[in-house]
C-alpha positions as CSV (number, residue, x, y, z in Angstrom):
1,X,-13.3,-150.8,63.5
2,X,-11.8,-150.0,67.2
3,X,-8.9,-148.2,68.6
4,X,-7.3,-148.1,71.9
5,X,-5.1,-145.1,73.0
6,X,-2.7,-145.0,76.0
7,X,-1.9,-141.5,76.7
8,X,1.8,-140.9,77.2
9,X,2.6,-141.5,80.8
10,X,5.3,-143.3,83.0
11,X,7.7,-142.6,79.8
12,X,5.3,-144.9,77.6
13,X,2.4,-144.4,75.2
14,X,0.6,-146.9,73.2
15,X,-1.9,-147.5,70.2
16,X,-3.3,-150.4,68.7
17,X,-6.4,-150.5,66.3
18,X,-8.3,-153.4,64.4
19,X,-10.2,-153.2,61.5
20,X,-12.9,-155.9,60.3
21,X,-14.1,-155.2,56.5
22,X,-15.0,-157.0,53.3
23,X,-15.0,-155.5,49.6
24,X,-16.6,-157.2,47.3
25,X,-16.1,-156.2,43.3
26,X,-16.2,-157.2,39.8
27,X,-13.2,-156.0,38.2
28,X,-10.8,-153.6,40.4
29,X,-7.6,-155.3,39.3
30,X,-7.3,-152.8,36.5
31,X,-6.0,-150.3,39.0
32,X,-3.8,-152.3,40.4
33,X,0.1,-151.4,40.4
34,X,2.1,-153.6,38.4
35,X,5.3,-153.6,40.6
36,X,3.8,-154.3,44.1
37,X,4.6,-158.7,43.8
38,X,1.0,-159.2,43.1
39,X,-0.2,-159.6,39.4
40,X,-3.9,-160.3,38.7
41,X,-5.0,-159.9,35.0
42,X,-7.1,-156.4,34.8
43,X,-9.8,-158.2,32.0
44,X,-12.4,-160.7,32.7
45,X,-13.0,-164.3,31.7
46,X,-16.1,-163.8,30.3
47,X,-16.8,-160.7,28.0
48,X,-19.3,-158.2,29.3
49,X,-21.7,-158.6,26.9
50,X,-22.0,-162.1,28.1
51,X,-22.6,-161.5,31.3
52,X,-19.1,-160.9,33.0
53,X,-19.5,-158.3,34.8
54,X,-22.1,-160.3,37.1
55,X,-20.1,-163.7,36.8
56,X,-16.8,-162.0,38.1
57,X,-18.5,-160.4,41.4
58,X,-16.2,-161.6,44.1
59,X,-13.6,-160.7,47.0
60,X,-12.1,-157.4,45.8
61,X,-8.2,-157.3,45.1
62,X,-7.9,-154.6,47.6
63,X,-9.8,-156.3,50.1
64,X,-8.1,-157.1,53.9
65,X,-10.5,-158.8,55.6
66,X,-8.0,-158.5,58.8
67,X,-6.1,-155.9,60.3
68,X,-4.3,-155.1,63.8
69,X,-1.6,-152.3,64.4
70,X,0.2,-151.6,67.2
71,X,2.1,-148.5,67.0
72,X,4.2,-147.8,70.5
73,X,7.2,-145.2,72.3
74,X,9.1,-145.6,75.1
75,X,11.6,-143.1,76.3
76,X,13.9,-144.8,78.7
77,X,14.1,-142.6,82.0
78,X,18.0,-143.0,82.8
79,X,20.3,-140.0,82.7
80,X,17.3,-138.1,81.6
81,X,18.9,-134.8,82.4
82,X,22.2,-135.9,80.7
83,X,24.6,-134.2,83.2
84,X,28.4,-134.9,82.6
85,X,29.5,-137.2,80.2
86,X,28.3,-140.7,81.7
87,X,24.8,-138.8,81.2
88,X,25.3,-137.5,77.7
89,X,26.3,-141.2,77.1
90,X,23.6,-143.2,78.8
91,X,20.9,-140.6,78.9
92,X,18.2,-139.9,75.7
93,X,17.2,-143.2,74.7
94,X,14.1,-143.8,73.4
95,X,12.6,-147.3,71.9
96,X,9.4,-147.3,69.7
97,X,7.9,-149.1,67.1
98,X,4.9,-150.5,64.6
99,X,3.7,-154.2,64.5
100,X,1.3,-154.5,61.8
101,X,-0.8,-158.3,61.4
102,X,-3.0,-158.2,57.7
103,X,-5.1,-160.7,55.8
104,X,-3.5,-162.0,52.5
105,X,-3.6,-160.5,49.3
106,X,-6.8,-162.3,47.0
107,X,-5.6,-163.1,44.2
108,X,-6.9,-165.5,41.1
109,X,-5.8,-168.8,39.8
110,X,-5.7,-169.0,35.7
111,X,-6.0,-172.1,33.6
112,X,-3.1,-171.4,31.7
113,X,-4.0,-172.1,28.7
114,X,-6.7,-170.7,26.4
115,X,-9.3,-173.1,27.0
116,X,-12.7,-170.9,25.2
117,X,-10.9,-169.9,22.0
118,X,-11.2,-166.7,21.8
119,X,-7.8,-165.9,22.2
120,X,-5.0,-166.1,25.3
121,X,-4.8,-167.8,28.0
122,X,-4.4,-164.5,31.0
123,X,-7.8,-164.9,31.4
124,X,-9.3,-168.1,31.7
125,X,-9.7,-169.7,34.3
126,X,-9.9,-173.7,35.3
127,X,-12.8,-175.3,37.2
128,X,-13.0,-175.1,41.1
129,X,-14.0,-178.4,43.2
130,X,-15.4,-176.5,46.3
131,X,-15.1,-180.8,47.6
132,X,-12.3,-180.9,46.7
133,X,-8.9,-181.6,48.4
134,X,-6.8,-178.4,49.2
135,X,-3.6,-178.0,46.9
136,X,-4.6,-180.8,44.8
137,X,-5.2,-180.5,41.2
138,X,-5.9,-182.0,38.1
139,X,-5.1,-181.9,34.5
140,X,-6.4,-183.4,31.5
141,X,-5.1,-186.0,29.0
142,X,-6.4,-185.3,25.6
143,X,-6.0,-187.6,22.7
144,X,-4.8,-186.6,19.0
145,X,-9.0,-186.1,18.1
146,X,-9.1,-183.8,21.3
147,X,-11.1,-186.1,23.6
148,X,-10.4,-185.9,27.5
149,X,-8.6,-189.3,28.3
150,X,-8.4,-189.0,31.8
151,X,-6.6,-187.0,34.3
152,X,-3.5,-186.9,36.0
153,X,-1.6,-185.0,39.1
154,X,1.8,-183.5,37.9
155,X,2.1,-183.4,42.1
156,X,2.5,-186.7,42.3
157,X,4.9,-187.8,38.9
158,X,1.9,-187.3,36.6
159,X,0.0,-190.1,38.5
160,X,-4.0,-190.3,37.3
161,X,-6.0,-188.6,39.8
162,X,-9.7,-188.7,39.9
163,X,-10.7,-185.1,39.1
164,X,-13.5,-184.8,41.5
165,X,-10.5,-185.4,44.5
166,X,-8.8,-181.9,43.3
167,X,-9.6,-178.6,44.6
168,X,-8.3,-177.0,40.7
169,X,-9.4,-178.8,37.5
170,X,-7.5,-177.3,34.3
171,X,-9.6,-177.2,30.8
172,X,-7.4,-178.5,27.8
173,X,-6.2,-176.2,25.4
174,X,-9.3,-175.6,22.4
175,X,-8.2,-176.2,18.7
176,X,-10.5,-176.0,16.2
177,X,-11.4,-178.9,13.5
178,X,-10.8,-181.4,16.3
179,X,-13.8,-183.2,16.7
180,X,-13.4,-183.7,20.4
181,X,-12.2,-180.5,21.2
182,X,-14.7,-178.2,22.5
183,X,-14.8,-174.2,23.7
184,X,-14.9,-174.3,27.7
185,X,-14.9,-171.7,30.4
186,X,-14.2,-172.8,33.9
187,X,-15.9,-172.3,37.3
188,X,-13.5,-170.8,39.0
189,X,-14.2,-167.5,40.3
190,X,-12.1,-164.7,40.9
191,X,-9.6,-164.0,43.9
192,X,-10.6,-167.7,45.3
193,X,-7.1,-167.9,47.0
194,X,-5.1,-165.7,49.1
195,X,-1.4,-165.1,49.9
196,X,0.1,-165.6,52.9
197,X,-1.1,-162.8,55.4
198,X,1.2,-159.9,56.5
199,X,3.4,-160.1,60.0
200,X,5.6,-157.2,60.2
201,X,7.7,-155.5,63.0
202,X,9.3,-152.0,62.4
203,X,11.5,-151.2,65.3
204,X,13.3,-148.1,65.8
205,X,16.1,-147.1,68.0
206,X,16.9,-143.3,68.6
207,X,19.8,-141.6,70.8
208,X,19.4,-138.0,71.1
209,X,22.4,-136.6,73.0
210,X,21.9,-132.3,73.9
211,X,25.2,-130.5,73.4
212,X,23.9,-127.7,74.5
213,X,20.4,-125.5,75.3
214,X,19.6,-125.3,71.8
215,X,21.7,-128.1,69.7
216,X,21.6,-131.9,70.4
217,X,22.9,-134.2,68.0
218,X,20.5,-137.4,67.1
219,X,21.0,-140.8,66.0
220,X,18.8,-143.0,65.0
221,X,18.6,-147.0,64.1
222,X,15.6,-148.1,62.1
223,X,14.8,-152.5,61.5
224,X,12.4,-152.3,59.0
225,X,10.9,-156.2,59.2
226,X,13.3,-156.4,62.2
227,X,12.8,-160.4,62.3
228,X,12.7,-161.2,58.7
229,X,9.7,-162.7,58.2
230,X,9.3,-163.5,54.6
231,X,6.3,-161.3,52.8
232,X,5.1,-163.0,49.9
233,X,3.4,-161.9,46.3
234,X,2.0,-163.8,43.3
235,X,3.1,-163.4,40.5
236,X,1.4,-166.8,38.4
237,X,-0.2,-169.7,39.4
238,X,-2.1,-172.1,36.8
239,X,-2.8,-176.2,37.4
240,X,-0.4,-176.2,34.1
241,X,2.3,-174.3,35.9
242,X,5.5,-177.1,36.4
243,X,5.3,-178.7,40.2
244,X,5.4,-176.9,42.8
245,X,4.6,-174.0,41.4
246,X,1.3,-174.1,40.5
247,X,-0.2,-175.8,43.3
248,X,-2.6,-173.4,44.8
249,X,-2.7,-173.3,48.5
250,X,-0.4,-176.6,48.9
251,X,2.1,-176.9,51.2
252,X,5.0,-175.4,48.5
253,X,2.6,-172.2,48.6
254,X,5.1,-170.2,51.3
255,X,7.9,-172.1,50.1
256,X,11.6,-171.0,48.5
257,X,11.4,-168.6,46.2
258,X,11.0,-169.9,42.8
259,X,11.7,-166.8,40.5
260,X,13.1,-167.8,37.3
261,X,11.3,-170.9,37.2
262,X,10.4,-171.9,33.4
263,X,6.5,-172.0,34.0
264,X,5.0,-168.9,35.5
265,X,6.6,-167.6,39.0
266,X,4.1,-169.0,42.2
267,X,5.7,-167.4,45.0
268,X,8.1,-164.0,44.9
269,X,9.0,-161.6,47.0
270,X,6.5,-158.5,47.7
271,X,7.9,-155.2,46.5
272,X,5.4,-153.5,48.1
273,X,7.9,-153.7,50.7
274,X,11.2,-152.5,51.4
275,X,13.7,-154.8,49.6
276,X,11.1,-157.3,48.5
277,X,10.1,-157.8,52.2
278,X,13.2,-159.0,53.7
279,X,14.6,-157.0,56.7
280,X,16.5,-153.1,56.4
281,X,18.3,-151.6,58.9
282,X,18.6,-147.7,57.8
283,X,20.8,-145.3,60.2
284,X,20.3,-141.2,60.9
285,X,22.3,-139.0,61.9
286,X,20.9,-135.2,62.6
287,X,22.0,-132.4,63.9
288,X,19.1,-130.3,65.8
289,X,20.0,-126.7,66.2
Protein backbone atom coordinates (compact mmCIF):
# COMPACT_ATOMS: atom_id res chain seq x y z
CA UNK A 1 0.00 0.00 0.00
CA UNK A 2 1.38 3.70 -0.78
CA UNK A 3 0.03 7.18 -0.57
CA UNK A 4 1.09 10.41 -1.95
CA UNK A 5 -0.04 13.80 -0.30
CA UNK A 6 0.26 17.23 -1.93
CA UNK A 7 -0.18 19.79 0.74
CA UNK A 8 -2.54 22.51 -0.16
CA UNK A 9 -0.65 25.19 -1.94
CA UNK A 10 -1.00 27.49 -5.05
CA UNK A 11 -4.98 26.99 -4.43
CA UNK A 12 -4.49 23.07 -5.11
CA UNK A 13 -4.11 19.98 -2.97
CA UNK A 14 -3.90 16.45 -4.03
CA UNK A 15 -4.05 12.69 -2.88
CA UNK A 16 -3.76 9.61 -4.56
CA UNK A 17 -3.13 6.04 -2.90
CA UNK A 18 -2.78 2.45 -4.36
CA UNK A 19 -3.38 -0.65 -2.63
CA UNK A 20 -2.01 -4.20 -3.85
CA UNK A 21 -3.76 -7.16 -1.75
CA UNK A 22 -5.10 -10.72 -2.19
CA UNK A 23 -7.73 -12.54 0.08
CA UNK A 24 -7.96 -15.79 -0.20
CA UNK A 25 -11.15 -17.84 1.58
CA UNK A 26 -13.30 -20.74 1.63
CA UNK A 27 -16.72 -19.58 2.12
CA UNK A 28 -17.23 -15.61 2.83
CA UNK A 29 -20.12 -15.24 0.46
CA UNK A 30 -22.47 -15.89 3.29
CA UNK A 31 -21.95 -12.30 4.40
CA UNK A 32 -22.43 -10.97 1.50
CA UNK A 33 -25.34 -8.28 0.85
CA UNK A 34 -27.95 -9.48 -1.27
CA UNK A 35 -28.83 -6.11 -2.96
CA UNK A 36 -25.28 -4.88 -3.98
CA UNK A 37 -25.66 -6.50 -8.16
CA UNK A 38 -23.56 -9.32 -7.17
CA UNK A 39 -25.09 -12.72 -6.06
CA UNK A 40 -22.75 -15.64 -5.19
CA UNK A 41 -24.53 -18.69 -3.43
CA UNK A 42 -23.42 -18.52 0.44
CA UNK A 43 -23.24 -22.77 0.59
CA UNK A 44 -20.59 -24.88 -0.93
CA UNK A 45 -20.59 -27.50 -3.65
CA UNK A 46 -19.23 -30.04 -1.70
CA UNK A 47 -20.62 -30.69 1.85
CA UNK A 48 -18.10 -30.15 4.71
CA UNK A 49 -17.91 -33.41 5.79
CA UNK A 50 -16.58 -34.24 2.40
CA UNK A 51 -13.99 -32.15 2.37
CA UNK A 52 -15.52 -28.69 1.24
CA UNK A 53 -14.17 -26.56 3.14
CA UNK A 54 -10.52 -27.36 1.72
CA UNK A 55 -11.99 -27.94 -2.01
CA UNK A 56 -13.66 -24.36 -1.99
CA UNK A 57 -10.35 -22.36 -0.78
CA UNK A 58 -10.05 -19.70 -3.45
CA UNK A 59 -10.03 -15.77 -4.31
CA UNK A 60 -12.26 -14.32 -1.63
CA UNK A 61 -15.57 -12.44 -2.67
CA UNK A 62 -14.35 -9.38 -1.06
CA UNK A 63 -11.13 -9.51 -2.57
CA UNK A 64 -9.75 -6.25 -4.91
CA UNK A 65 -6.67 -7.27 -6.08
CA UNK A 66 -6.35 -3.52 -7.49
CA UNK A 67 -6.93 -0.20 -6.25
CA UNK A 68 -5.97 3.57 -7.12
CA UNK A 69 -7.81 6.79 -5.71
CA UNK A 70 -7.24 10.07 -6.45
CA UNK A 71 -9.06 12.41 -4.31
CA UNK A 72 -8.27 16.31 -5.45
CA UNK A 73 -9.49 20.42 -4.59
CA UNK A 74 -8.87 23.29 -6.43
CA UNK A 75 -10.15 26.59 -5.39
CA UNK A 76 -10.10 28.87 -8.34
CA UNK A 77 -8.15 32.20 -7.34
CA UNK A 78 -10.44 34.89 -9.36
CA UNK A 79 -12.43 37.45 -7.36
CA UNK A 80 -11.17 35.80 -4.35
CA UNK A 81 -12.11 38.69 -2.15
CA UNK A 82 -15.58 38.99 -3.91
CA UNK A 83 -15.73 42.84 -3.88
CA UNK A 84 -18.84 44.37 -5.65
CA UNK A 85 -21.14 42.31 -7.55
CA UNK A 86 -18.88 41.17 -10.59
CA UNK A 87 -16.84 39.55 -7.55
CA UNK A 88 -19.69 38.03 -5.62
CA UNK A 89 -20.53 36.58 -9.14
CA UNK A 90 -17.24 35.36 -10.39
CA UNK A 91 -15.43 34.92 -7.11
CA UNK A 92 -15.65 31.52 -4.66
CA UNK A 93 -15.33 28.75 -7.01
CA UNK A 94 -13.90 25.81 -6.06
CA UNK A 95 -13.50 22.35 -8.32
CA UNK A 96 -12.71 19.03 -6.59
CA UNK A 97 -13.17 15.54 -6.98
CA UNK A 98 -12.50 11.53 -6.49
CA UNK A 99 -11.44 9.12 -9.33
CA UNK A 100 -11.44 5.71 -8.03
CA UNK A 101 -9.85 2.57 -10.59
CA UNK A 102 -10.78 -1.16 -8.75
CA UNK A 103 -10.33 -4.84 -9.72
CA UNK A 104 -13.58 -6.72 -10.50
CA UNK A 105 -15.81 -8.30 -8.30
CA UNK A 106 -14.87 -12.50 -8.22
CA UNK A 107 -17.62 -14.08 -8.61
CA UNK A 108 -18.50 -18.05 -9.44
CA UNK A 109 -19.95 -19.74 -12.42
CA UNK A 110 -22.79 -22.51 -11.53
CA UNK A 111 -23.71 -25.52 -13.63
CA UNK A 112 -27.08 -24.83 -13.57
CA UNK A 113 -28.46 -27.75 -13.05
CA UNK A 114 -28.16 -30.29 -10.17
CA UNK A 115 -25.67 -32.42 -11.56
CA UNK A 116 -24.55 -34.68 -7.96
CA UNK A 117 -28.12 -35.38 -6.79
CA UNK A 118 -28.30 -34.29 -3.83
CA UNK A 119 -30.64 -31.67 -4.44
CA UNK A 120 -30.53 -27.97 -6.41
CA UNK A 121 -28.74 -26.84 -8.76
CA UNK A 122 -27.28 -23.09 -6.76
CA UNK A 123 -24.51 -24.97 -5.99
CA UNK A 124 -22.88 -27.01 -8.37
CA UNK A 125 -20.70 -26.11 -10.36
CA UNK A 126 -19.53 -27.32 -14.15
CA UNK A 127 -16.00 -28.45 -15.02
CA UNK A 128 -13.21 -25.78 -15.81
CA UNK A 129 -10.78 -26.35 -19.02
CA UNK A 130 -7.78 -24.19 -17.66
CA UNK A 131 -6.79 -25.03 -21.91
CA UNK A 132 -9.46 -24.08 -22.81
CA UNK A 133 -10.71 -21.27 -25.11
CA UNK A 134 -11.97 -18.10 -23.16
CA UNK A 135 -15.89 -17.57 -23.40
CA UNK A 136 -16.32 -20.84 -24.88
CA UNK A 137 -18.39 -23.50 -23.49
CA UNK A 138 -19.83 -26.67 -23.77
CA UNK A 139 -22.86 -28.72 -22.98
CA UNK A 140 -23.86 -32.14 -23.09
CA UNK A 141 -26.24 -34.25 -25.19
CA UNK A 142 -27.63 -36.99 -23.23
CA UNK A 143 -29.66 -39.78 -24.65
CA UNK A 144 -33.18 -41.17 -23.16
CA UNK A 145 -30.78 -43.97 -21.00
CA UNK A 146 -28.67 -40.87 -19.76
CA UNK A 147 -25.48 -41.46 -21.70
CA UNK A 148 -23.39 -38.30 -22.85
CA UNK A 149 -23.80 -38.15 -26.69
CA UNK A 150 -21.63 -35.50 -27.46
CA UNK A 151 -21.41 -31.90 -26.93
CA UNK A 152 -22.57 -28.89 -28.45
CA UNK A 153 -22.04 -24.79 -28.29
CA UNK A 154 -25.44 -23.03 -27.77
CA UNK A 155 -22.81 -19.93 -28.96
CA UNK A 156 -22.71 -21.02 -32.07
CA UNK A 157 -26.66 -22.45 -33.01
CA UNK A 158 -26.09 -25.47 -30.90
CA UNK A 159 -23.16 -26.53 -33.23
CA UNK A 160 -21.07 -29.77 -31.68
CA UNK A 161 -18.00 -28.46 -30.13
CA UNK A 162 -15.27 -30.63 -28.87
CA UNK A 163 -15.40 -30.14 -25.12
CA UNK A 164 -11.71 -30.06 -24.49
CA UNK A 165 -11.78 -26.49 -26.89
CA UNK A 166 -14.15 -24.79 -24.07
CA UNK A 167 -13.02 -22.89 -21.15
CA UNK A 168 -16.79 -24.16 -19.12
CA UNK A 169 -17.94 -27.73 -19.50
CA UNK A 170 -21.70 -28.20 -17.98
CA UNK A 171 -22.47 -31.78 -16.23
CA UNK A 172 -25.99 -33.14 -17.37
CA UNK A 173 -28.72 -33.04 -15.03
CA UNK A 174 -28.57 -36.68 -12.62
CA UNK A 175 -31.85 -38.79 -12.53
CA UNK A 176 -31.88 -41.80 -10.91
CA UNK A 177 -32.77 -45.40 -12.47
CA UNK A 178 -31.07 -44.20 -15.70
CA UNK A 179 -28.47 -46.45 -16.28
CA UNK A 180 -26.23 -43.95 -17.84
CA UNK A 181 -26.87 -41.32 -15.69
CA UNK A 182 -24.28 -40.84 -13.07
CA UNK A 183 -23.80 -38.32 -9.76
CA UNK A 184 -20.96 -35.74 -10.90
CA UNK A 185 -19.39 -32.77 -9.27
CA UNK A 186 -17.42 -30.33 -11.43
CA UNK A 187 -13.92 -28.85 -11.32
CA UNK A 188 -14.65 -25.68 -11.29
CA UNK A 189 -13.51 -23.69 -8.45
CA UNK A 190 -14.95 -20.88 -6.81
CA UNK A 191 -14.77 -16.99 -7.84
CA UNK A 192 -12.83 -18.25 -11.19
CA UNK A 193 -14.22 -15.14 -13.05
CA UNK A 194 -14.40 -11.62 -12.43
CA UNK A 195 -16.62 -8.61 -13.39
CA UNK A 196 -15.63 -5.95 -15.16
CA UNK A 197 -13.29 -3.68 -12.88
CA UNK A 198 -14.44 -0.33 -11.44
CA UNK A 199 -13.76 3.30 -13.31
CA UNK A 200 -15.46 6.01 -11.58
CA UNK A 201 -15.21 9.84 -11.54
CA UNK A 202 -17.11 11.86 -8.80
CA UNK A 203 -16.80 15.53 -9.64
CA UNK A 204 -18.07 18.27 -7.61
CA UNK A 205 -18.74 21.83 -8.37
CA UNK A 206 -19.19 24.37 -5.37
CA UNK A 207 -20.00 28.38 -5.50
CA UNK A 208 -19.83 29.83 -2.17
CA UNK A 209 -20.86 33.54 -2.51
CA UNK A 210 -20.22 35.73 1.25
CA UNK A 211 -23.15 38.13 1.85
CA UNK A 212 -21.78 39.29 4.49
CA UNK A 213 -18.81 38.80 7.47
CA UNK A 214 -20.58 36.01 8.87
CA UNK A 215 -23.28 34.59 6.26
CA UNK A 216 -22.45 33.27 2.67
CA UNK A 217 -24.78 31.45 0.75
CA UNK A 218 -23.44 28.03 -0.98
CA UNK A 219 -24.22 26.11 -3.90
CA UNK A 220 -23.05 23.13 -4.84
CA UNK A 221 -23.21 20.69 -8.11
CA UNK A 222 -22.30 17.05 -7.50
CA UNK A 223 -21.63 14.28 -10.95
CA UNK A 224 -21.61 11.27 -9.25
CA UNK A 225 -20.12 8.79 -12.26
CA UNK A 226 -19.78 12.14 -14.13
CA UNK A 227 -18.96 10.22 -17.60
CA UNK A 228 -21.25 7.36 -17.30
CA UNK A 229 -19.32 4.53 -17.44
CA UNK A 230 -21.33 1.54 -16.99
CA UNK A 231 -20.62 -0.48 -13.54
CA UNK A 232 -21.49 -3.92 -13.85
CA UNK A 233 -22.81 -6.91 -11.30
CA UNK A 234 -23.70 -10.59 -11.71
CA UNK A 235 -26.39 -11.72 -10.97
CA UNK A 236 -26.25 -15.62 -12.83
CA UNK A 237 -24.21 -17.14 -15.12
CA UNK A 238 -24.33 -21.09 -15.91
CA UNK A 239 -23.11 -22.86 -19.52
CA UNK A 240 -27.13 -23.70 -19.42
CA UNK A 241 -28.01 -20.06 -19.17
CA UNK A 242 -29.74 -19.12 -22.96
CA UNK A 243 -26.91 -17.28 -25.33
CA UNK A 244 -25.33 -14.65 -24.47
CA UNK A 245 -25.95 -14.80 -21.21
CA UNK A 246 -24.16 -17.43 -19.84
CA UNK A 247 -20.99 -17.06 -21.64
CA UNK A 248 -18.51 -16.43 -19.00
CA UNK A 249 -15.89 -13.94 -19.88
CA UNK A 250 -16.98 -13.70 -23.77
CA UNK A 251 -17.30 -10.84 -25.52
CA UNK A 252 -21.33 -10.37 -24.47
CA UNK A 253 -19.74 -10.28 -20.81
CA UNK A 254 -19.95 -6.11 -20.61
CA UNK A 255 -22.65 -6.09 -23.00
CA UNK A 256 -26.53 -4.59 -22.91
CA UNK A 257 -28.16 -5.23 -20.03
CA UNK A 258 -30.07 -8.38 -20.17
CA UNK A 259 -32.39 -8.13 -17.07
CA UNK A 260 -35.49 -9.97 -17.59
CA UNK A 261 -34.00 -12.48 -19.67
CA UNK A 262 -35.74 -16.01 -19.29
CA UNK A 263 -32.59 -17.90 -18.10
CA UNK A 264 -30.76 -16.42 -15.21
CA UNK A 265 -29.62 -12.54 -15.52
CA UNK A 266 -25.49 -12.36 -16.83
CA UNK A 267 -24.93 -8.89 -16.69
CA UNK A 268 -27.06 -6.01 -14.43
CA UNK A 269 -26.46 -3.02 -13.21
CA UNK A 270 -24.40 -2.61 -9.67
CA UNK A 271 -26.60 -1.23 -6.87
CA UNK A 272 -23.80 -0.85 -4.96
CA UNK A 273 -23.89 2.35 -6.67
CA UNK A 274 -25.90 5.22 -7.01
CA UNK A 275 -28.72 4.52 -9.45
CA UNK A 276 -27.42 1.12 -10.50
CA UNK A 277 -24.07 2.86 -11.61
CA UNK A 278 -25.22 5.13 -14.11
CA UNK A 279 -24.43 8.88 -13.69
CA UNK A 280 -26.36 11.48 -10.77
CA UNK A 281 -26.06 14.92 -10.72
CA UNK A 282 -27.45 16.05 -7.04
CA UNK A 283 -27.55 20.01 -6.35
CA UNK A 284 -27.13 21.98 -2.67
CA UNK A 285 -28.07 24.77 -1.67
CA UNK A 286 -26.97 26.14 2.01
CA UNK A 287 -27.08 28.88 3.81
CA UNK A 288 -23.90 29.41 6.21
CA UNK A 289 -24.58 31.85 9.04
Amino acid sequence: QAEVRRRFANNFTLTASYTFSKLISNMDEVFAATGNGISNSSLSQTPYILGGERLDRAISFFDRTHRASFTYVYEVPLFREQRGFVGRLLGGFQLSGVTIFESGVPFTVSNGVDADGIGGSGTDRPNINPAGQAGVRAVPVVNAQGFITGYINPDAGNAPIDPSTARYIANPTFVAGLPGSVQRVGTAPRNSERTPGIENFDFNILKRTRISESTALEFRTEFFNVFNHPQYGIASVSPFAIAPNGNPGGANFIGTNTTGSAAGVYLQPNTRLSDGGGRVIRYQLKLIF
